[in-house]
N, C-alpha and C positions, 0 to 999 in steps of 0.2 A: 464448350462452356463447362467450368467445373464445378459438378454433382455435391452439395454438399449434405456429407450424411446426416441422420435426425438429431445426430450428441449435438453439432455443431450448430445446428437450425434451433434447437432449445438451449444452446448457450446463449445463443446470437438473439433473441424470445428474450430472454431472461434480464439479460443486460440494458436490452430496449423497455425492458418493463419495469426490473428493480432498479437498474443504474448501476448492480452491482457488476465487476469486471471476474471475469471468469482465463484463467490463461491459456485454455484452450485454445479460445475465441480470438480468431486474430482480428489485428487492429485494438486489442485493447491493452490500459495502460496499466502497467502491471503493478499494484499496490502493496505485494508481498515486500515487505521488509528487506531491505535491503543490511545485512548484516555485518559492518565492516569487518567484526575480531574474526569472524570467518574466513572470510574474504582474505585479510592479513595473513590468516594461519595461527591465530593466537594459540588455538589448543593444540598444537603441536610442539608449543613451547620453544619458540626459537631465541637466541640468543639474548639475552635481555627481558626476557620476562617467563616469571615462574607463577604456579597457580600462590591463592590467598585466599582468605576467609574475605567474603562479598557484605554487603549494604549491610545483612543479615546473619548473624550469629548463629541465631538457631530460629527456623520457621516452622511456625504450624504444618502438621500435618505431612512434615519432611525428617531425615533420620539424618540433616547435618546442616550446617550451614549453605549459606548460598555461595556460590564459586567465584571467584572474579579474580583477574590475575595484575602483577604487581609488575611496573614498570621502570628496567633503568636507563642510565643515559646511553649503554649499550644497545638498545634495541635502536634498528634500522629497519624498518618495516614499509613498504612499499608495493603497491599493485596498480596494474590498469584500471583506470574507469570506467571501462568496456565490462568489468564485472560485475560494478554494480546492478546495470541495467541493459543486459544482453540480448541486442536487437531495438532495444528502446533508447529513446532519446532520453536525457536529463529533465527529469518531472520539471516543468514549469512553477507548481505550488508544491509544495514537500515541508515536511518536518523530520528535524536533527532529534534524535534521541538518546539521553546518555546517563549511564548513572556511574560514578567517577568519585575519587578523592584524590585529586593532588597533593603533591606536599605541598606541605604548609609555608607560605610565602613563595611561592614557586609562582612562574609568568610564562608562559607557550601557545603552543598552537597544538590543541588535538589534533584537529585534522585539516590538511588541506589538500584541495583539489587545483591541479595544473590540466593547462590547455595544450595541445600539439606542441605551439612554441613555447612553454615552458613561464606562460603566465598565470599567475596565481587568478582562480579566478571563484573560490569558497575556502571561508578559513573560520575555526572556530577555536578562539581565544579563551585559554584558563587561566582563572588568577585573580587582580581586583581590577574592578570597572574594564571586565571584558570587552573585546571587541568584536564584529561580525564583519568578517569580509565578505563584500559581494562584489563582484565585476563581470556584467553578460558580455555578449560577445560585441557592444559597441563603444565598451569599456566604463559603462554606466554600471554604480552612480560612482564620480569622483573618490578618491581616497580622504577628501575632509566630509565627505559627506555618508563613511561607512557607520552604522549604528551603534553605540557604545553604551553601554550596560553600565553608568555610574552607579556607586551607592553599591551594586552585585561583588562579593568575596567570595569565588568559590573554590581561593586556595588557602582554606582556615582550617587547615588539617581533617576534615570532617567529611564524609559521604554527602554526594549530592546529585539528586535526582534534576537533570535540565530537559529540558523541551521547548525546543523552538520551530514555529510555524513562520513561515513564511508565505504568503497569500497575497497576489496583485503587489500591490506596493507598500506594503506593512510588512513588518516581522514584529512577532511576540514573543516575549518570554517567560515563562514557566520555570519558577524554580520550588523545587520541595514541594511538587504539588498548588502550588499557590502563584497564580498569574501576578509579575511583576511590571514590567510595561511592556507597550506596543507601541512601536516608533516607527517612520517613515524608510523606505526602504526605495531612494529614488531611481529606478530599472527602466530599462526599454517599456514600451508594452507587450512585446514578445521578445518577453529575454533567453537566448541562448547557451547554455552552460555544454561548451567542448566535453566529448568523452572520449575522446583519443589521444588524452594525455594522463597523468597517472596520477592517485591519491597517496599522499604522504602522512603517517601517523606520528605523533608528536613533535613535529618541528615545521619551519617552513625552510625552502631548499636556501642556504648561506646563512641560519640565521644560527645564531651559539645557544640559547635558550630549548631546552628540550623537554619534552613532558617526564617527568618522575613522579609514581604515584601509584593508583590503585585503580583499574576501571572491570566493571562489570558486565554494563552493556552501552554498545555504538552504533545506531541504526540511522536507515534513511529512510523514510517512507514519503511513498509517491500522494502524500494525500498532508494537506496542512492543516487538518483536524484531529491529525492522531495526536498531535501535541495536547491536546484538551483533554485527552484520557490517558494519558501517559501514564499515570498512575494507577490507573483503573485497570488498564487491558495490557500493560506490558513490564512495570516493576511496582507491583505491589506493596504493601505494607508489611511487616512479618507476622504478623496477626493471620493475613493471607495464603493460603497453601500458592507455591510459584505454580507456573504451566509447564509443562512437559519442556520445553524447549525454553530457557532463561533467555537466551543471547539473542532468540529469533525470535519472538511469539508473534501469534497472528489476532488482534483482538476480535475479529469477524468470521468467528468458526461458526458460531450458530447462527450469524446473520445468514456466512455461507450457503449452510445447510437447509435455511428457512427459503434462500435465494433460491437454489435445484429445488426444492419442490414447488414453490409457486411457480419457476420456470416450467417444470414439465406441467404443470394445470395449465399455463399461460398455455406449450404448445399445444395439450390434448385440446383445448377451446379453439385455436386456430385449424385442429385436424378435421372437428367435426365443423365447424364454421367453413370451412373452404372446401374441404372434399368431402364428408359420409352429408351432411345436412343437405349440400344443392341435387346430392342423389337420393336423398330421402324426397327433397320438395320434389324434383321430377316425377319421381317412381307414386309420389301421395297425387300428384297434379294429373295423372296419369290415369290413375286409378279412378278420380273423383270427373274429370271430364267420361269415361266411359260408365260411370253408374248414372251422371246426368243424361249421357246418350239412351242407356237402359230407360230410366225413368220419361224421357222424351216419345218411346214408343208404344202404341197402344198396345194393351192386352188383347191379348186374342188369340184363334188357332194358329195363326199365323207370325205372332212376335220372335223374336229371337229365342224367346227362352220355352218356346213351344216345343213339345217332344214330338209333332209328328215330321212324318217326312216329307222333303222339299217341297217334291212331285205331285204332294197333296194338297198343297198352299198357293 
């Protein structure tokens, strides 16, 4: 049987008590940010895309603008889907997060993800009256029934903060901070998303249409409430000082932190609860059965707690 040491018995505590996922702790689902421009290699600047001034000009509390790089029809950018989520499967609920300026009248696909056999199977559409590909692996829901974002322009030459959650059978949209709709998203009940086949950045594979434009940040997180705070915990306002890491942030640092220390209270209660306490009660029950025995015997020359000897007795 294998010995699991005390880090991993107070993750394991922790996780059963705040709900929060720790990556130590196997079996859980990894809710770190999944970063695509990383992923891609953006900052390595490969062919078709160079850095640019980001959302923000000039930020509080920073000595430049925010970074975001500019994209041409040049760029060929492609990776496994194995990197998003390595050793983990495709979040079941997750939210898309992106802060982006297309050119202006421009129509594409950010991103798409393919299956083994090379079926598109998530795609997210820039431009007007976007569109949201979804297809699990029972080819659910139909292609007239993929959700479409009428009235939404988010290729009017301008910066735009998106976020979209996806949860059971809804997806919602979040633009600029401000919830747009929530539409039917008709899925299996346990829908599948292959990650054995590769994510494509600005196009879909045959199509002529390519993203040009400007993006800042692209993330996937394994939780569809990060969309709710998208503003909050991962691209700020510029009034806002950014977080150490723009492209990647984690909005759950102090939840983190607040999580390990209630975790290890949680364990020291379980320590003294299971092992020091049932040897306290023995050792206290022990004690208190032998002063009841004391008190059970009379006084006299002869009691136990008599100083003469036996032979006298």
């Amino acid at each position: 049987m294998r010995r699991w040491p005390s880090l991993y018995k107070l993750l394991l505590l922790g996780r059963l008590a705040t709900g929060v996922c720790h990556d130590l702790a196997p079996g859980c689902l990894n809710t770190e940010p999944a970063d695509l421009l990383k992923i891609l290699d953006f900052h390595n600047l490969p062919e078709g895309v160079t850095k640019t001034t980001g959302f923000c000009s000039h930020r509080r509390s920073t000595q430049g603008p925010d970074v975001a790089y500019r994209v041409t029809k040049d760029a060929q950018l492609t990776a496994p889907t194995k990197q998003l989520y390595p050793g983990d499967a495709f979040p079941e609920d997750f939210s898309i997060l992106a802060t982006v300026k297309p050119n202006k009248g421009s129509q594409s696909f950010l991103l798409s993800v393919y299956n083994e056999q090379g079926i598109q199977q998530l795609g997210l559409e820039v431009g007007r009256s976007p569109v949201f590909l979804y297809e699990d692996h029972t080819g659910k829901p139909s292609p007239e029934d993929y959700p479409l974002f009428r009235g939404v322009n988010l290729a009017d030459g301008k910066w735009h903060r998106v976020a979209i959650s996806v949860h059971k059978q809804t997806i919602t949209l979040f633009l600029d901070c401000k919830k747009k709709t929530t539409q039917k998203l008709l899925r299996s009940p346990n829908p599948i998303i292959d990650t054995k086949g590769i994510i494509v950045f600005g196009t879909r594979i045959l199509d002529e249409e390519v993203f040009e434009g400007d993006i800042q940040q692209l993330m996937i997180v394994a939780d569809h409430r990060a969309a709710y705070d998208y503003c909050e915990h991962y691209s700020p306002d510029c009034e806002v000082p950014v977080p150490d890491r723009p492209q990647n942030q984690d909005p759950n640092t102090d939840e983190d932190v607040s999580s390990v220390l209630f975790s290890f209270f949680i364990y020291s209660v379980f320590i003294v609860c299971f092992y020091i306490f049932p040897v306290i009660v023995i050792a206290c029950d022990s004690l208190f059965k032998m002063m009841i025995g004391f008190a059970k015997e009379p006084l006299g020359p002869c009691s136990r707690t008599s100083m003469l000897p036996e032979e006298k007795c």
